[in-house]
C-alpha positions in Angstrom: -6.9 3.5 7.5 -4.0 2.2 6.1 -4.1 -0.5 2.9 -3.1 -3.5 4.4 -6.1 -3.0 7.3 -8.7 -1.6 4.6 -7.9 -5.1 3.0 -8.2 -6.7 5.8 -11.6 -5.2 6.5 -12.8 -5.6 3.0 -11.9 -9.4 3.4 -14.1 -9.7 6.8 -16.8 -7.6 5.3 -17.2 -10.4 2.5 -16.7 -13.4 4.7 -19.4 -12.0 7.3 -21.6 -10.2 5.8 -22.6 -11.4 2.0 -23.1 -15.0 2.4 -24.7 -13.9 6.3 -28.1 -14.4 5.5 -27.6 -18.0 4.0 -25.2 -18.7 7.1 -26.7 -17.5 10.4 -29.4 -19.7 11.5 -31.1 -22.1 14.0 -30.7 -25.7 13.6 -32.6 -28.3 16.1 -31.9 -31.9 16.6 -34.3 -33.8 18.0 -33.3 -36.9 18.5 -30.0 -35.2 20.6 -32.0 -32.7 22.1 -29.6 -30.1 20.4 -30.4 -26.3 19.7 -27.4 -24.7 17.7 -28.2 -20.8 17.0 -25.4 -18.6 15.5 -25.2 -15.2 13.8 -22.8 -12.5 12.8 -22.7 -8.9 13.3 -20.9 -5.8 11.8 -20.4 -2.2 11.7 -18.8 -0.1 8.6 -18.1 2.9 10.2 -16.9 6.3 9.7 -15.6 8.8 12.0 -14.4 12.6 12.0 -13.0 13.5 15.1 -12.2 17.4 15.7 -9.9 18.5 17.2 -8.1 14.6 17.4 -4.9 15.6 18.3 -2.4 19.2 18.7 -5.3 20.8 17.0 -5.7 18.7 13.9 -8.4 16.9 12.8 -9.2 13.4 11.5 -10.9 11.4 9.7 -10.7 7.7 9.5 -12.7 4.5 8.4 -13.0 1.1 9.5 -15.2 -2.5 10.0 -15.7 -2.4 13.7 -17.3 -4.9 16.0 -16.8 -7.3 13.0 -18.5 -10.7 15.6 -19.1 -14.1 14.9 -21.5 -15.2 17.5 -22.6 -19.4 18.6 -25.0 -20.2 21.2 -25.1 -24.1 21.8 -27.9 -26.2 24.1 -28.5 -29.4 24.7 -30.4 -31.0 27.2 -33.0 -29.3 27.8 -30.9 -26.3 28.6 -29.2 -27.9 31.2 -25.9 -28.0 28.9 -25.2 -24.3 27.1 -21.9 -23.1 25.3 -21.7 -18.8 24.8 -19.1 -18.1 21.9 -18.3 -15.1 20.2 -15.3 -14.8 18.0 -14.0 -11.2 17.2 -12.2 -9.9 14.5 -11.0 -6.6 15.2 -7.3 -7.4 15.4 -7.7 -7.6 11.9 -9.7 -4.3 11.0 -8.6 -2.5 14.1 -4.9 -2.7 14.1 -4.5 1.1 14.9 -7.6 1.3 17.5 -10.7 2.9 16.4 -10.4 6.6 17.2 -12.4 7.4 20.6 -11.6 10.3 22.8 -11.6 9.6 26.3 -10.8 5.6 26.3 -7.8 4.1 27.4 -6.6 0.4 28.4 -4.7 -2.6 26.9 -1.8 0.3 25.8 -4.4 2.1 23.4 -5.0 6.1 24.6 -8.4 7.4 23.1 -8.2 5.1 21.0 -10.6 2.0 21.6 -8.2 -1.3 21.3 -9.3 -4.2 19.4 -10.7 -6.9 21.6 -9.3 -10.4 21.0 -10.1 -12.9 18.7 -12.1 -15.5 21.1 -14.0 -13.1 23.3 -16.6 -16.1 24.8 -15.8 -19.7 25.0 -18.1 -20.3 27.8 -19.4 -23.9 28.6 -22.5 -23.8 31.4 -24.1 -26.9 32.9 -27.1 -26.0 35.2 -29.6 -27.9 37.2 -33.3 -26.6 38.5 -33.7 -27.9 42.4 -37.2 -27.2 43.3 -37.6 -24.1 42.1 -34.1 -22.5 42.5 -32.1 -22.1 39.4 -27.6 -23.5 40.0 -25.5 -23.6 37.3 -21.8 -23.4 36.7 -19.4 -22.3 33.9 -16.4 -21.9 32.8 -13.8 -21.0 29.9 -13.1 -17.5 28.6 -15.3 -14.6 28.7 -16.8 -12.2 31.5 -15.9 -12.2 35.1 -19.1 -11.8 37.1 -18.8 -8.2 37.4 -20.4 -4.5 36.4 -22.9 -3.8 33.0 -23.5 -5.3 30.0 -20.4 -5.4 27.3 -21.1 -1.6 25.0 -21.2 -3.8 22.0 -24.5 -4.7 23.1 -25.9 -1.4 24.2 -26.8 1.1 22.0 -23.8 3.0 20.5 -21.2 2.6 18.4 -18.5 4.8 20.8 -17.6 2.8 23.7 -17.9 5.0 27.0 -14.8 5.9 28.4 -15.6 3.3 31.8 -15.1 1.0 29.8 -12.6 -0.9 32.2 -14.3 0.2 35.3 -17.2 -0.7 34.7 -16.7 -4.6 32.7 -13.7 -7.0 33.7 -13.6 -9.4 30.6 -11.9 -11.7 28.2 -10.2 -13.6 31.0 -10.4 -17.5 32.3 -13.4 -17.9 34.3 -14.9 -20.3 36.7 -18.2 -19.1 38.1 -20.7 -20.3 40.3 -24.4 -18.8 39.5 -27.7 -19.3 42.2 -31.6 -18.0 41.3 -34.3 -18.1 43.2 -37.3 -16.1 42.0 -36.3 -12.7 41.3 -32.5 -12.8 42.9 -29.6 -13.9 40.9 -26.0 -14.3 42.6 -23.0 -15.1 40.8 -19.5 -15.6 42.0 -16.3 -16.6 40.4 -12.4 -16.6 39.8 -10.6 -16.0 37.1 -6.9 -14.3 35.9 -6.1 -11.2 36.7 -4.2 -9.9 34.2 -5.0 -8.3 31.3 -4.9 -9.2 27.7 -1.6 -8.1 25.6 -3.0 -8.6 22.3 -5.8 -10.0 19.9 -4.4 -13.4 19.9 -3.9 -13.6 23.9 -5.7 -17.0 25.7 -5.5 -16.0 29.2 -2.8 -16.7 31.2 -3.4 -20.4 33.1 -0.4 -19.4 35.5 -2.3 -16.6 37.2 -5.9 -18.4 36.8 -7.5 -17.3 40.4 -5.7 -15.1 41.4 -8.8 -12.5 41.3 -12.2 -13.0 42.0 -15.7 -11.0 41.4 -19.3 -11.3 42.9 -22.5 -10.1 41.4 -25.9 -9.9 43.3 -29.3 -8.4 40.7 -32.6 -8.1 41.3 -35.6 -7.7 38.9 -38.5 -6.2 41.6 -40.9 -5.9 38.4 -40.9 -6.6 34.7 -38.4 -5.2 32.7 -36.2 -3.6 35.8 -32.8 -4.8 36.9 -30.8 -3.5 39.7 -27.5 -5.0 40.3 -24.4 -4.7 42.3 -20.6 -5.8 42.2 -17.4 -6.2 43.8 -14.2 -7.2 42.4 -10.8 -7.7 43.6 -8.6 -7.8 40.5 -4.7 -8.8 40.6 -2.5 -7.1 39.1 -4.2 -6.8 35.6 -1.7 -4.3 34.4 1.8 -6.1 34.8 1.5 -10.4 33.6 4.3 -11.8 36.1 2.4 -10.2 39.1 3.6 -7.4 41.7 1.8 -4.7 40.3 -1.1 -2.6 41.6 -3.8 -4.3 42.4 -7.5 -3.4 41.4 -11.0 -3.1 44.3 -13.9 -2.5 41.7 -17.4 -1.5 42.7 -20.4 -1.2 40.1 -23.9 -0.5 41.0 -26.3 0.0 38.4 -30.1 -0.1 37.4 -31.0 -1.5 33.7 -34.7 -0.4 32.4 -35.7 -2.5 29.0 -39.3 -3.2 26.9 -39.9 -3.3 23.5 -40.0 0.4 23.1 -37.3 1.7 25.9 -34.0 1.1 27.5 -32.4 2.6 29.9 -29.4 2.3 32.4 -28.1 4.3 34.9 -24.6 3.0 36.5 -22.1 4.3 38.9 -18.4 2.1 39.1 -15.4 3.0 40.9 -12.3 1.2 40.5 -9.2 1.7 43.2 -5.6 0.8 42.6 -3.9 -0.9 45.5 -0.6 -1.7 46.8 -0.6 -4.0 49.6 -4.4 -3.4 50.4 -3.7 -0.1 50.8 -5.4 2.6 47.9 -3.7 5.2 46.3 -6.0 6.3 44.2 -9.4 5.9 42.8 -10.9 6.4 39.5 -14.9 6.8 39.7 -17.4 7.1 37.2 -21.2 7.9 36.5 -23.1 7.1 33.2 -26.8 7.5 32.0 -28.2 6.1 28.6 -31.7 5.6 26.9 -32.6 4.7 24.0 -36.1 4.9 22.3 -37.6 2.9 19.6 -40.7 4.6 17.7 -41.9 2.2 14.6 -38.4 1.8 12.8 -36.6 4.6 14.4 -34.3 4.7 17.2 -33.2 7.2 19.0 -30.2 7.5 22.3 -28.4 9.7 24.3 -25.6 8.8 26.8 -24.0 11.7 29.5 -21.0 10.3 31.2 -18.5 11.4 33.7 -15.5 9.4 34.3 -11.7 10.3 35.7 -8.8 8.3 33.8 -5.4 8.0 34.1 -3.0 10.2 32.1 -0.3 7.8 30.9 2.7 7.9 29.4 2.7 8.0 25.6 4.7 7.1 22.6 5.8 8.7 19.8 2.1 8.1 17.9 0.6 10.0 20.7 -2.1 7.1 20.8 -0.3 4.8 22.7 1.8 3.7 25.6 3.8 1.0 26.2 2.3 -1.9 27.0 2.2 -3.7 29.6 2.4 -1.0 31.7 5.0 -0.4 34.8 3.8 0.8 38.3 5.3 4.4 37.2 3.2 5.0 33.7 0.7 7.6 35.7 1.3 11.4 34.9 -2.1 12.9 36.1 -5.9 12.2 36.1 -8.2 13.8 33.6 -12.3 14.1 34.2 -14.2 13.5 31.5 -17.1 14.7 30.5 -18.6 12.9 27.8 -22.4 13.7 26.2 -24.0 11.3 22.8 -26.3 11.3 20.8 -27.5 8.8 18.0 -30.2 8.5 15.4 -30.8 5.4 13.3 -33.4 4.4 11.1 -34.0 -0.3 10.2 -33.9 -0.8 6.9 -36.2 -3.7 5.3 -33.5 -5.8 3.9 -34.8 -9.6 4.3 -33.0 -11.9 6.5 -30.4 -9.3 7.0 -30.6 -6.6 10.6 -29.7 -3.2 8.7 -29.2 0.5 10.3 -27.8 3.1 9.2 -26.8 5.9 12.0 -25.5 9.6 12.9 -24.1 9.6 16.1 -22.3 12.6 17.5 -20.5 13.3 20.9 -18.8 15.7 22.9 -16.2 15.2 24.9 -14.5 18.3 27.8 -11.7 16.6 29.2 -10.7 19.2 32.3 -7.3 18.5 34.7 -8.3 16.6 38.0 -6.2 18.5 40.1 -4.0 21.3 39.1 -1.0 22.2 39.0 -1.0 19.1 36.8 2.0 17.4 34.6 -1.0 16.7 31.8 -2.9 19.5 30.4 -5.4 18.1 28.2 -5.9 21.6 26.0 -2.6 21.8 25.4 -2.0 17.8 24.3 -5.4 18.3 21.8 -5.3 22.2 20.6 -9.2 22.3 22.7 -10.8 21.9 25.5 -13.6 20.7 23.8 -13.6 18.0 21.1 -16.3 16.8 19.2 -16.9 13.2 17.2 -19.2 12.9 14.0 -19.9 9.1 13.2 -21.7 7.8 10.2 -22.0 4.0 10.3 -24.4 0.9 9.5 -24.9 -1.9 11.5 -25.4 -5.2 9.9 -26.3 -8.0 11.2 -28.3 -11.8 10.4 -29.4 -14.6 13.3 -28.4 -14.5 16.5 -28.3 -11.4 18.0 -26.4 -11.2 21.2 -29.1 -9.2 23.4 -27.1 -9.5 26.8 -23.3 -10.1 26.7 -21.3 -11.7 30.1 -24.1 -13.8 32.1 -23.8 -17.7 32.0 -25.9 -20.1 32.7 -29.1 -19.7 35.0 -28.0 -15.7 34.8 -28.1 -16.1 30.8 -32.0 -16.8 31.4 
């Protein structure tokens, strides 16, 4: 970590977390019928990643996942605004070291999300018995699993942007009835450039998503998705295209969690794919008193793009000839953490460890992972703490009636 971004994390550590306890809280209104709940969220994190690169190791630190989150309702609930305000383009400059993620120009390095992640207005309406809502602003396109900042590791998996479409303008249309929820909407294709991007109004539906879940019994959620995507990679349009699938199954009580998911995204040109890039991820996690314990095994193929000189990046945004080869990885997690009783604030420490075996998709192959890291097999060490005080944002991406 450079000086300027240690400062820069130093400065958001104060800001969120000292005066969090005094700050993050519930406020009701009565006379407006106005609930305001808001919180923050934060983890100091340090990782060791060996080998990271041509056989060298390293070791970095940073303030990661450094959120501001807002949940307003009024009316009864029939009027709801979702906001969460991110800070990593200020402690994340570099990307937080993460072997097997890619997107947004960062290569195994996670990127920094931008600065407003949900700005999602909801107004909903209960018609004997069935649940309609609509909502719109910037957040999550109706589409794939929950966002990993949510779920129970640090390290995001490397599906990241197979299995979530997010941060974009959306307009969505949400229906339940019983134990059925369906959600549709449209929103802008392309992809964020940096921290500080809005969304781009010009290409505001030019992609669309649906998202059908179930919950047969308590505490059981099966879902499924389809996305067409426009050109996320290349702003003015004209590049490929994007068909995304998602199909998962989401296990949660007080003691247990669980999800198993299966996403496959396929790049287009002129409805016609040339390639496809699949994945398959299992995680649980296990709460016993103030203990918790996960695992995650993953197995996802990414693109090999073309890098810059830093080796943890390529240019950005992409052009239709940036792909080099696809890599499989395999990815296995573990994590132990232990609550800490620390008064208004949420506080747990954590040891998580993973694996990564990165193997050529086909061979002969232009991109030989061995010979780009010095191993076939890499390992990360993370020590961390998650802080945390008020609102907690449980589920991240469903508006509305699918918020409930």
């Amino acid at each position: 970590m450079n000086q300027r971004t240690w400062m820069r994390g130093a400065a958001v550590t104060v800001v969120l977390l000292l005066p969090a306890n005094a700050r993050a809280q519930h406020a009701h209104t009565p006379s407006a019928d106005i609930g305001v709940d808001w919180g923050v969220h934060a983890i100091g994190l340090l990782t060791h990643a060996t080998p990271a690169l041509a056989g060298r190791d390293l070791t970095e630190a940073y303030l990661t996942q450094p959120n501001i989150f807002l949940h307003l309702n009024a009316l009864e609930n029939r009027v709801s605004f979702t906001g969460t305000l991110n800070l990593e383009g200020l402690t994340l400059e570099r990307g937080e070291l993460n072997a097997g993620t890619w997107g947004e120009g960062y290569i195994d390095r996670r990127h920094p999300h931008t600065y407003l992640h949900e700005a999602v207005l909801s107004a909903g309406q209960n018609l004997a018995g069935t649940g309609l809502s609509v909502s719109a602003g910037r957040g999550f396109a109706p589409f794939g699993t929950d966002d990993p900042m949510v779920r129970p590791f640090v390290k995001f998996p490397a599906n990241h942007h197979l299995a979530q479409v997010l941060e974009r303008l959306v307009l969505i249309g949400a229906v339940r009835r019983g134990p059925v929820l369906f959600e549709a909407g449209v929103f802008n294709g392309s992809e964020p450039l940096g921290p500080h991007d809005l969304g781009d109004l010009d290409r505001f539906a030019d992609s669309w998503a649906a998202r059908l879940t179930a919950t047969p019994v308590a505490g059981l959620e099966l879902q499924v998705s389809h996305a067409r995507v426009r050109s996320p990679e290349v702003p003015t349009g004209g590049g490929l295209d994007q068909a995304k699938w998602s199909l998962s199954a989401r296990y949660e009580d007080e003691a247990v969690y669980a999800l198993v998911e299966w996403a496959r995204t396929g790049e287009l040109r002129a409805s016609k794919e040339l390639y496809a890039l699949p994945s398959v991820l299992g995680e649980a996690a296990y709460r016993y008193g103030l203990w918790r314990l996960a695992v995650r095994a993953e197995r996802t193929r990414r693109t090999e793009d073309e890098r810059t000189h830093s080796n943890f990046r390529s240019p950005w945004p992409h052009t239709d000839g940036h792909v080099f080869g696809f890599t499989d990885w395999q990815i296995y997690s573990a994590s132990v953490g232990r609550t800490l009783p620390t008064g208004g604030l949420r506080t747990m420490p954590f040891i998580e460890v993973s694996h990564q075996r990165p193997e050529p998709h086909t061979r002969p192959t232009l991109f030989d992972p061995e010979e780009l890291y010095g191993s076939s097999r890499l390992w990360s060490l993370n020590l961390g703490i998650r802080i945390g005080a008020g609102l907690s944002h449980a589920r991240m991406g469903r508006y509305g009636v699918a918020a409930h």
